[in-house]
N, C-alpha and C positions, 0 to 999 in steps of 0.2 A: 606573443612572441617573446623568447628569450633576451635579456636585457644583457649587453656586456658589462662585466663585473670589474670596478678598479679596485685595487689594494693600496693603503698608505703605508709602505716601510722604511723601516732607517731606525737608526740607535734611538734611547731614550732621549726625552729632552730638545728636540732638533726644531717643534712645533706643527705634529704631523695631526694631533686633535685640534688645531687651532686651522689649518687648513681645510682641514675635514668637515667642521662647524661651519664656515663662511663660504663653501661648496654647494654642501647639504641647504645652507638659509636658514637653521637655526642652529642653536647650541645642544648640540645633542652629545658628544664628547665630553667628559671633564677634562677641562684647561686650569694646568694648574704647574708650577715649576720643580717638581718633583719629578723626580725620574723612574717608571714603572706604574706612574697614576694609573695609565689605562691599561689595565691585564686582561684582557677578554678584547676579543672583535664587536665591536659596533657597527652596526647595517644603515644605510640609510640610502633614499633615491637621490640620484643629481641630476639638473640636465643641462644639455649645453647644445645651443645653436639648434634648436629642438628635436636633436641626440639625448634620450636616457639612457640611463645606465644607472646599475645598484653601486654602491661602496662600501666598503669596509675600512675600517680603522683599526689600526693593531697596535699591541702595545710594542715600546722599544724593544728591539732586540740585543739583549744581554748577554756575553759572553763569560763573567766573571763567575760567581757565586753569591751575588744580591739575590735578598728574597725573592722568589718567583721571577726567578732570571729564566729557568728551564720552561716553567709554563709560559713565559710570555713568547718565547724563541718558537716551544711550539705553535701556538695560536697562530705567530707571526707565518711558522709555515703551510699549517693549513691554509691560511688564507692566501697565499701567494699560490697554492696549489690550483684555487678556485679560481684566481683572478683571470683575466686575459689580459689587462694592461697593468705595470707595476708601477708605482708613482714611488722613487726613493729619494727620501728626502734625507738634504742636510743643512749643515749649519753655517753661514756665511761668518757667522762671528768667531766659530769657533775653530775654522777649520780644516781642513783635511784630520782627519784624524786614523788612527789602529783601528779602533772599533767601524770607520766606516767603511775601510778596506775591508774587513772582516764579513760585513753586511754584503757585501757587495760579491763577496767570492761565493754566498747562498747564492745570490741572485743569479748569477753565471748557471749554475746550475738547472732553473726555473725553465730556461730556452722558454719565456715569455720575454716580450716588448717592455724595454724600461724605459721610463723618462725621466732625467735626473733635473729635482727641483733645488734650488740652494735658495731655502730658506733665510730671513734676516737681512736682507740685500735689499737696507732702506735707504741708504745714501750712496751718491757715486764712488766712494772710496772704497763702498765696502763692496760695490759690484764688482771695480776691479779684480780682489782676489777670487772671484769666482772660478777662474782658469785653472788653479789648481785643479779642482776636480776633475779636471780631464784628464787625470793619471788613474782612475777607478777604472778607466774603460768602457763606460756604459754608456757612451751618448754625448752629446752638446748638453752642457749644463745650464738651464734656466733661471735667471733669479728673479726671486720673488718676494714678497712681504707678505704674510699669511694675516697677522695685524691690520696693516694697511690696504689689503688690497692689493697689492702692485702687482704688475705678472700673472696674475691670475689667467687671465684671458688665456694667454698665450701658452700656459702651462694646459689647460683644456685641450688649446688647438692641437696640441702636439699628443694629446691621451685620443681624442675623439680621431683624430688621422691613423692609429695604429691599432682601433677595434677593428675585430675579424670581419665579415661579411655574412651579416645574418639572414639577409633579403634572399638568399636563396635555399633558405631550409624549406620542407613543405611541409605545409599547415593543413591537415584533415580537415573535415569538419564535423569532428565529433563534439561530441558535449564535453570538456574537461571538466571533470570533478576531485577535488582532493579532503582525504579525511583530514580534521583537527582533531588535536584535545590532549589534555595531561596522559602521559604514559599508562598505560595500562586500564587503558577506559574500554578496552574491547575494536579498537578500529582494526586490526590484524582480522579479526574472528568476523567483522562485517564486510570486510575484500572478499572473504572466501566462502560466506551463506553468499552475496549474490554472484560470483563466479561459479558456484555449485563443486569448488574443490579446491584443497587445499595448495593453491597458486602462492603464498605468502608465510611465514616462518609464523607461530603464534605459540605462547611462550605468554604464563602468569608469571614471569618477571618483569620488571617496570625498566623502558627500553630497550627490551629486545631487538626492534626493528632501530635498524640503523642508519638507512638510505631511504632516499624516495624510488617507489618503483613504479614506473608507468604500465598500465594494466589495460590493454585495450577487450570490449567486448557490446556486445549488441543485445537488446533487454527492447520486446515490443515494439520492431522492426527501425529501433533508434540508436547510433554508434555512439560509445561513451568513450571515453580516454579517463580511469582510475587512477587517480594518484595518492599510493599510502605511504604520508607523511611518519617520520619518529617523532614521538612525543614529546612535546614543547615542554620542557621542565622549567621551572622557576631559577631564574640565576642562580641562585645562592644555593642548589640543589644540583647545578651541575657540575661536577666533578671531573668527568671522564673527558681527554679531548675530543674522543672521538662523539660524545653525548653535547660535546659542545658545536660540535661539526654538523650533526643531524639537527639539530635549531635552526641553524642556517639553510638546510634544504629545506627544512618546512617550510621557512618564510619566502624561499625561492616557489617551492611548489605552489604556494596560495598565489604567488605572483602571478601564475603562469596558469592558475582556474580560471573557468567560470563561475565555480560553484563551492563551496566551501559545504561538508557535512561536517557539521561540529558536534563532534560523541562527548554526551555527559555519561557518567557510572551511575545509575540509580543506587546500586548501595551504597554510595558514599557519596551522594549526595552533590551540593554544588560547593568547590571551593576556590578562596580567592584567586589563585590562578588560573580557574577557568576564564572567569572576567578577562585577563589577560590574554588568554589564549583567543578567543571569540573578537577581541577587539583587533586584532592584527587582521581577519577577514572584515572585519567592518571597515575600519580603516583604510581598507583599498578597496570597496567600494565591490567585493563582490557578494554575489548575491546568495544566500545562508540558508541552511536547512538544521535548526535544534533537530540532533539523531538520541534521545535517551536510551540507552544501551541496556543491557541484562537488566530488564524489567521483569522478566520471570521469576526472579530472586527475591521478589518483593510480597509481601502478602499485603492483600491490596482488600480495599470496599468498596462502598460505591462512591465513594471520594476520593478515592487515592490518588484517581489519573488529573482530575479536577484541582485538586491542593497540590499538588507537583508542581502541576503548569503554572499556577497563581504564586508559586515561588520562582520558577524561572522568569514568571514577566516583570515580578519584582527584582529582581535581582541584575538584569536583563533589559534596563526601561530603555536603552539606546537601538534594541534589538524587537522593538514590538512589531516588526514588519513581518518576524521570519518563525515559520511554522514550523511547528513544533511535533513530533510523531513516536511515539513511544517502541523498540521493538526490543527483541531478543538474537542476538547472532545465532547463539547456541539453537534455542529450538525454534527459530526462523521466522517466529512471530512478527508480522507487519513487514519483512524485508525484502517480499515480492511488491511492495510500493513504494520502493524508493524510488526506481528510475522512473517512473511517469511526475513521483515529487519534483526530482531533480530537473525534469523536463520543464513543469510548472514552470517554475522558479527562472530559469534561464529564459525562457520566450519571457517571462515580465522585466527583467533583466535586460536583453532586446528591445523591447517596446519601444514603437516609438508612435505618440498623438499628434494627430492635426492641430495646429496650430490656432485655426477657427474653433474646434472642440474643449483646445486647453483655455482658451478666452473666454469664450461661455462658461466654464468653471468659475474661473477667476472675478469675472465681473456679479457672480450669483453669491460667489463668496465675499464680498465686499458688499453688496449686500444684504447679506445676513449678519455681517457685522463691519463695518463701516471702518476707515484705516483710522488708526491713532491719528492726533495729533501732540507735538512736542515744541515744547514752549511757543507757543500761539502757530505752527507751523505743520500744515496738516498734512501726511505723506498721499503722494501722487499716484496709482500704477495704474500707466498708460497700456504695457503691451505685455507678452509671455509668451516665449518659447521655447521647444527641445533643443537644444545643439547635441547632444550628445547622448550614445546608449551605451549600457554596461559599466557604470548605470546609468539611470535616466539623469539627465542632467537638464535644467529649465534654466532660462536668463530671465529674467522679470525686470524690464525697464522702469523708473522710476523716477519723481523729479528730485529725491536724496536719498541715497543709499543709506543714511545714518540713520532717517526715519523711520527704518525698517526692523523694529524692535526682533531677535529671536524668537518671541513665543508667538508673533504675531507669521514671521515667517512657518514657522511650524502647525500654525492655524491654516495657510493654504496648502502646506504640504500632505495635512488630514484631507483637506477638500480634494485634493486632485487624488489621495488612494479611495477614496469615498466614491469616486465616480470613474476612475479607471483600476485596473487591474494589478498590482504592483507591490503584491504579497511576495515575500520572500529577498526583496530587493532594496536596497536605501535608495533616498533620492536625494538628489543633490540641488537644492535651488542656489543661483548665484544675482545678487541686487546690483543690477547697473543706471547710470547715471541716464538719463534719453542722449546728453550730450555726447 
């Protein structure tokens, strides 16, 4: 399902990445007292009263002629274009100001929900002047301490109260799938060998596709929902707003898979920002199909297909779950077996074990190799079970969770793919206390 998207705006300087970071739960923003620090949109998930929602952070919007005043105002607009709720923030210390009236006359325009945050507002003196801002015209103004915490809560309540009404869109039940991978690896060219014609714009320029496009169709009596992302380019290679705008559908599109096909370029190889790319579907826990694209291109032995792979799983050791399939868009080599892969992958992705079956695991695997013990203190695990699919997700009760070394966690995570089915998918174990 669709997550509704907030936006942090307002002038430079007001503390809209400092917000944004103690939201988000980590520091994902640079904070830092400089104005213009954040020049690009920053993503991340939040959630509140167990409402998520994606955000975005933007950098200040500049009206003058400072460096990357133009690009940040843009950025600032795309992302209010995208948003559904607008968080604008200001400055208690500093404030009513030109430039926030300024800020505020875009916003008028957006006919989005805004909720004005007045940042700084850590003592009662300074809450008083908050009244001011109700000459912007944009609301009841809330203060808050983005530092301390203060406000926070009630700054949510009033974002999470003014998302649209999503429980009523309808949900197929097709298989969603979205292409990845750096610009020009062929995902355009692989929409259109298995739709059998050219549904998609394709184009040996590196980001030609711009948007995500939702492609429904039916392959061996099974409904898929296609989604062909623009190519995730590496920051510092993205130039174009509008190249900076289709990042962000991607990372929306993957949201909103089940299935990620992540196209590598056989001729050229794997490079650092594929790892980049790959890790954004890892990360959210859906479940992966390695697609290596114009293999045709390659003059091959009887090693070739063998030493490829032995560099993708080195390169790739977070990703040893997810199979790997060599094809050709152009002359269609192996691309009548994608949708039964994709099938694959999504039923293990689904899965879910009995509970009596995943204990029998576990206790044969403790068996085979017996739990650590840590400073004279020997780890316990009493029970295990799925709470959750897509992915599989296991609780493993224990008498201390600290006992529970990483490798040794990853020692039962081999024994449960060793004996159930769970190619193509990560799993997620979580160490809980029996208390």
């Amino acid at each position: 399902m669709k997550m509704p998207t907030v936006a942090f705006v307002g002038r430079p300087n007001v503390g809209k990445s400092t917000i944004f970071n103690r939201i988000a739960g980590e520091r994902i923003s640079i904070v830092e007292d400089t104005p213009g620090v954040t020049r690009d949109r920053i993503y991340a998930h939040g959630e509140w009263l167990t409402t998520e929602f994606a955000m975005i952070d933007t950098g200040g919007i500049q009206m003058d002629d400072q460096p990357f005043s133009a690009q940040i105002r843009s950025q600032a607009e795309i992302a209010i274009e995208e948003a559904d709720v607008i968080v604008f923030i200001v400055d208690a210390k500093s404030g009513l100001t030109d430039d926030d009236e300024q800020v505020a006359r875009i916003l008028y325009q957006s006919d989005k929900p805004i909720v004005l945050a007045v940042n700084k507002a850590d003592n009662p003196e300074t809450r008083e002047d908050i009244y001011d801002f109700y000459a912007l015209g944009v609301g009841d103004p809330i203060p808050i301490s983005g530092v301390h915490g203060l406000g926070i809560g009630d700054l949510l309540d009033k974002v999470v109260e003014n998302f649209p009404d999503l429980s009523g869109e309808v949900e197929n039940d097709d298989i969603r799938f979205s292409l990845i991978g750096r610009p020009n690896v062929g995902k355009s060219s692989i929409v259109n060998a298995l739709l059998g014609e050219d549904r998609v714009i394709v184009s040996d320029i590196a980001g030609t596709t711009r948007d995500a496009i939702d492609t429904r169709f039916v392959a061996n009596d099974i409904s898929f929902t296609m989604v062909d992302t623009a190519g995730i380019r590496k920051r510092g290679k993205v130039y174009e707003n509008t190249e900076r705008y289709s990042v962000m559908r991607a990372m929306s599109a993957i949201d909103q898979s089940d299935v990620a096909l992540f196209v590598i370029n056989a001729e050229e190889g794997i490079r650092e920002q594929d790892k980049r790319v790959a890790g954004y579907a890892h990360d959210a826990g859906k479940a992966i199909v390695i697609v290596v694209n114009k293999w045709d291109t390659l003059k091959k032995n009887n090693h070739t297909q063998a030493d490829f792979e032995k560099i993708i799983r080195d390169e790739f050791q977070y990703m040893t779950y997810a199979p790997i399939i060599f094809v050709s868009a152009k002359t269609k080599q192996r691309i009548d077996q994608l949708p039964d892969l994709i099938k694959r992958v999504y039923d293990n992705h689904e899965r879910r074990i009995q509970s009596s079956a995943l204990n029998d695991v576990i206790m044969d695997a403790i068996a085979i190799h017996p739990t650590p013990t840590v400073n004279t203190k020997r780890l316990r695990i009493y029970y295990a079970t799925q709470v959750a699919v897509g992915p599989p997700t296991f609780v493993i009760f224990v008498n201390d969770p600290e006992l529970m070394h990483f490798s040794y966690s990853r020692f039962l995570e081999n024994q449960i793919r060793d004996h159930f089915d769970f190619s193509g998918t990560p799993i997620r174990i979580i160490k809980r206390s029996r208390k």
